[in-house]
C-alpha positions in Angstrom: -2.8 -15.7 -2.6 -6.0 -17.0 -0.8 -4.0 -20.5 -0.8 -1.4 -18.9 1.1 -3.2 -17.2 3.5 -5.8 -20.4 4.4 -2.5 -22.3 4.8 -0.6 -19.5 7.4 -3.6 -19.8 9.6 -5.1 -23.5 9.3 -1.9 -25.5 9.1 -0.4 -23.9 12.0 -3.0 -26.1 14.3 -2.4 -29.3 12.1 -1.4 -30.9 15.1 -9.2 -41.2 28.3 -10.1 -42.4 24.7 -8.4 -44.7 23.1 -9.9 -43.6 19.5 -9.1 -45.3 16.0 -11.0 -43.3 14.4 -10.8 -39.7 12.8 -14.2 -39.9 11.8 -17.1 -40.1 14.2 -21.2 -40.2 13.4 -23.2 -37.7 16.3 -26.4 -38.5 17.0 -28.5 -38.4 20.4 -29.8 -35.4 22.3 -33.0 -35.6 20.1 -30.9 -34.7 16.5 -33.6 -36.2 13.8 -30.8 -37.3 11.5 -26.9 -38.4 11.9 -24.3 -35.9 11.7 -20.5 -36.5 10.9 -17.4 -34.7 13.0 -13.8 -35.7 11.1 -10.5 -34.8 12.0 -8.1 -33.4 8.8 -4.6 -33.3 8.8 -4.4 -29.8 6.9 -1.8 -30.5 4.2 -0.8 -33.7 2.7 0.4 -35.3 -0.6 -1.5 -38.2 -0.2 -4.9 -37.6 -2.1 -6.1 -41.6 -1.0 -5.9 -41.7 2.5 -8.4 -44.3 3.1 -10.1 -41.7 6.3 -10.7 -38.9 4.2 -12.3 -41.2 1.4 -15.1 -42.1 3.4 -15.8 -38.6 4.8 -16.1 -37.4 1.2 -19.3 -39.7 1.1 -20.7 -39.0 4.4 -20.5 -35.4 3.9 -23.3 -36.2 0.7 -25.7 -37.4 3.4 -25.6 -34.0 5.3 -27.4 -30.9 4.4 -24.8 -28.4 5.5 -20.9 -28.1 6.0 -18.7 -26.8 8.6 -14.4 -26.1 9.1 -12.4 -24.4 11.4 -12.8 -20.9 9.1 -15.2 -20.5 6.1 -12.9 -19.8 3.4 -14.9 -16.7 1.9 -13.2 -14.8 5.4 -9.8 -14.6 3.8 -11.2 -12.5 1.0 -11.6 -9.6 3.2 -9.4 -6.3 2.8 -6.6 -6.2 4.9 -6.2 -10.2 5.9 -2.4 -9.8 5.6 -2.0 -6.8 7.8 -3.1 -9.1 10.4 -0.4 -11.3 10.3 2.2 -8.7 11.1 4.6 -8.2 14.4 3.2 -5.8 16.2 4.2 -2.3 16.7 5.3 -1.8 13.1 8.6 -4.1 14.1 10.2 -6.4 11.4 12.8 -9.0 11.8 15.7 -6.9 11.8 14.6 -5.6 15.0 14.5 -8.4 16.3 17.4 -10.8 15.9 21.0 -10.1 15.7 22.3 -9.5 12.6 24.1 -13.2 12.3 20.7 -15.1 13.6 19.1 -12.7 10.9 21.6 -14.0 8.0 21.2 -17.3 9.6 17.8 -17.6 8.8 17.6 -15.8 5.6 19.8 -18.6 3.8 17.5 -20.9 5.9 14.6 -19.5 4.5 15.9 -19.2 0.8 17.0 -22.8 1.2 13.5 -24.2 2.4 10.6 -21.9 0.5 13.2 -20.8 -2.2 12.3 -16.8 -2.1 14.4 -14.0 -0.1 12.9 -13.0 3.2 12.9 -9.7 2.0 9.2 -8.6 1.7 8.3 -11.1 4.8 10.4 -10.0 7.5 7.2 -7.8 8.9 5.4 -11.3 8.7 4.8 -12.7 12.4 7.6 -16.0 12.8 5.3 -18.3 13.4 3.6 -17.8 9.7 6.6 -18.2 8.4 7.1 -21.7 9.9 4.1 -22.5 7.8 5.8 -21.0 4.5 8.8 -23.0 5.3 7.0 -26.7 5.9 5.3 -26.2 2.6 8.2 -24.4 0.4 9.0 -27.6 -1.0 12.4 -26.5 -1.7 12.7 -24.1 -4.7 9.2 -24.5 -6.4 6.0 -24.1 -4.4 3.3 -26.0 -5.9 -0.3 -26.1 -4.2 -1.3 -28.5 -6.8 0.3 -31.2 -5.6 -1.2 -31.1 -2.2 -4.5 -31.6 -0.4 -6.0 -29.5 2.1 -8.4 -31.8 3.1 -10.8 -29.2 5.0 -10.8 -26.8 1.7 -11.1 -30.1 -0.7 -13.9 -30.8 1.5 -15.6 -27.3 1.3 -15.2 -26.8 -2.1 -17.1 -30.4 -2.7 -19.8 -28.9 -0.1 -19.9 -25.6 -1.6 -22.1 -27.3 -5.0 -25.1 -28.8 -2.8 -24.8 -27.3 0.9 -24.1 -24.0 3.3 -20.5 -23.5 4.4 -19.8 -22.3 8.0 -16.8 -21.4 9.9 -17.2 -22.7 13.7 -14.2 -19.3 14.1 -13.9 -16.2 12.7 -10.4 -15.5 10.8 -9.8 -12.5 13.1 -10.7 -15.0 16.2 -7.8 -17.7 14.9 -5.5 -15.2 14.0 -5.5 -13.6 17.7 -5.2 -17.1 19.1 -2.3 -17.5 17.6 -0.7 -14.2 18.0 -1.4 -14.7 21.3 1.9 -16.7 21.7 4.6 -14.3 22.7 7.1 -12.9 19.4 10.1 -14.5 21.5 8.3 -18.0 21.6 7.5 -17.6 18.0 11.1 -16.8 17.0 12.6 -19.5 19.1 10.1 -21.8 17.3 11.6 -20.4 14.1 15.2 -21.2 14.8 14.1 -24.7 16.3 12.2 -25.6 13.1 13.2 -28.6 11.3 12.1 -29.5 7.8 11.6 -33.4 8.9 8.3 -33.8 9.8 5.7 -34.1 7.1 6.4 -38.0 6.5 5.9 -38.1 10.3 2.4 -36.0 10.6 1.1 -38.3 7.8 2.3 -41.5 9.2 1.0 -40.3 12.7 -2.5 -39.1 11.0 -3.1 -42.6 9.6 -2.9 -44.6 12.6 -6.5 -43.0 13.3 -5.1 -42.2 16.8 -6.7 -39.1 18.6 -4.9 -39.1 21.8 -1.3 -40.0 20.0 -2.0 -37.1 17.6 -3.2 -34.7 20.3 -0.3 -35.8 22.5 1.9 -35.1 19.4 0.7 -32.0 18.7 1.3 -30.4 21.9 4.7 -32.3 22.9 6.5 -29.2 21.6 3.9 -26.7 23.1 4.0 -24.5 25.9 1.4 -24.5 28.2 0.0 -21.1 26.7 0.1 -22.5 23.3 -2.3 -25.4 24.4 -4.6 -23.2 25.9 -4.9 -20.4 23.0 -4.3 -22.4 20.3 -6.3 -25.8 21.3 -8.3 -25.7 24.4 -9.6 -22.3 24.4 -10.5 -23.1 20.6 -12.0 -26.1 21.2 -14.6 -25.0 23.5 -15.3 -22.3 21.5 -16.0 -24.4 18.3 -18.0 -26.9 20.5 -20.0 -24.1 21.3 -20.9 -23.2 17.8 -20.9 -26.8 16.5 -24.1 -27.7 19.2 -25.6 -24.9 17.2 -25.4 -26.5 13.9 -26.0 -29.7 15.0 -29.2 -29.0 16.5 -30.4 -27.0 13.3 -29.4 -29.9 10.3 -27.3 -32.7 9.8 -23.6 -31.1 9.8 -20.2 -32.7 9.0 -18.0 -30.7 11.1 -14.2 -31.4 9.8 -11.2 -29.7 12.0 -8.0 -30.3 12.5 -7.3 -34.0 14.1 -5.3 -32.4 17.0 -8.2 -30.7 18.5 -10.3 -33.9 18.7 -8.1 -35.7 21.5 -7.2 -34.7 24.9 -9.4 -33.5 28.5 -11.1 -30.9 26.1 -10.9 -32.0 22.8 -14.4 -31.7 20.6 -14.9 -35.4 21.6 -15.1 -35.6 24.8 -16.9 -31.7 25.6 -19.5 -33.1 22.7 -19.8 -36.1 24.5 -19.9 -34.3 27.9 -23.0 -31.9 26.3 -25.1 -35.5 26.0 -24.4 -36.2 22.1 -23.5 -39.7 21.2 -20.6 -40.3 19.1 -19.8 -43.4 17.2 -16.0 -44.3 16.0 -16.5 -45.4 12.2 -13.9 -47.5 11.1 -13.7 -48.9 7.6 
């Protein structure tokens, strides 16, 4: 269950500078020792991209870890309750009865379970549950969630922070309107795994950013990236200015006017592309 619940609220945010790098070293304003910022792609079935390699032994050289959410939050009481349409509504209230049918054998034919038992689930999680149905067998196994991989290698010699709270993501993106979420739903297309990984391997910041919010609205960019971003810059000048950190968040909030790049370099911190 805790896999389920990291991936409805990580995943969902998967997705100038001319980067080719998803991995940067931060040094300057006075920090005594390097620290590491790297952007994930949250889900893939590559286990050797050649990025997420070399963060694996640049996280050993800092003394304490930070993602987007520490995954101890999802073990609170309640975590699923927060995922619900509000009001007490399900789906049935929502659609017609044919888009309801519609996307019932869509659902069955994509995750392989009936939407019976998640039709009080907010659409847009169950976009996430659809991307990573795999058909009629769900199997976590044969995935990597790089930021959780990551913390659970952390987790043996080094603190774990969240830069967000689980409550603070899950507003952000319930802030996006049930009818944007729904049309979202019916829009969705099982096609683009095989393009987020080929996309995330360039090493391309502003084509993943630019990527990522191609299919936004402009109220999805600013609740679900910008205003995020600057709140996990916030947090992340914190650390950094405590102990070496590797900061590791989704590669979509790096690029852009107010990605973590730019408003970290824009706060006086140097960082350095590494590219092996």
């Amino acid at each position: 269950m805790q896999y389920i619940l990291i991936l409805l609220t990580t995943l969902l945010i998967s997705f100038s500078l001319q980067s080719q790098s998803l991995l940067f070293e931060i040094t300057g304003n006075k920090l005594s020792k390097p620290s590491y910022l790297f952007g994930t792609i949250h889900l893939t079935s590559d286990h050797k991209i050649k990025s997420y390699l070399l963060a694996t032994k640049k996280l050993k050289q800092c003394k304490s870890y930070a993602m987007e959410i520490n995954p101890s939050d999802f073990e609170q009481e309640g975590v699923l309750n927060k995922l619900m349409i509000p009001g007490g509504k399900t789906l049935q209230n929502i659609l017609s009865k044919e888009e309801y049918d519609s996307l019932s054998v869509k659902f069955y034919r994509e995750v392989g379970m009936s939407l019976t038992g998640f039709e009080k689930i907010q659409p847009i999680f169950l976009i996430v549950l659809m991307e990573t149905g795999k058909s009629n067998k769900y199997k976590p196994t044969a995935v990597l969630m790089m930021d959780v991989a990551l913390a659970k290698l952390a987790s043996k010699k080094m603190k774990v922070n969240g830069l967000e709270t689980l409550e603070e993501q899950i507003e952000a993106i319930s802030a996006i309107s049930i009818k944007e979420q729904v049309q979202q739903l019916f829009d969705y297309q099982k096609n683009v795994s095989s393009e987020q990984d080929s996309l995330y391997k360039t090493g391309d910041i502003e084509k993943i950013y630019n990527a990522t919010i191609a299919e936004m609205t402009t109220n999805q960019i600013q609740e679900l990236l910008i205003n995020r971003n600057i709140r996990m810059s916030e947090r992340a000048i914190l650390l950094l200015q405590k102990e070496s950190t590797f900061i590791a968040v989704g590669a979509a909030h790096l690029g852009g006017e107010k990605g973590l790049v730019r408003l970290l370099r824009e706060k006086g911190f140097v960082l350095k592309e590494i590219i092996k």
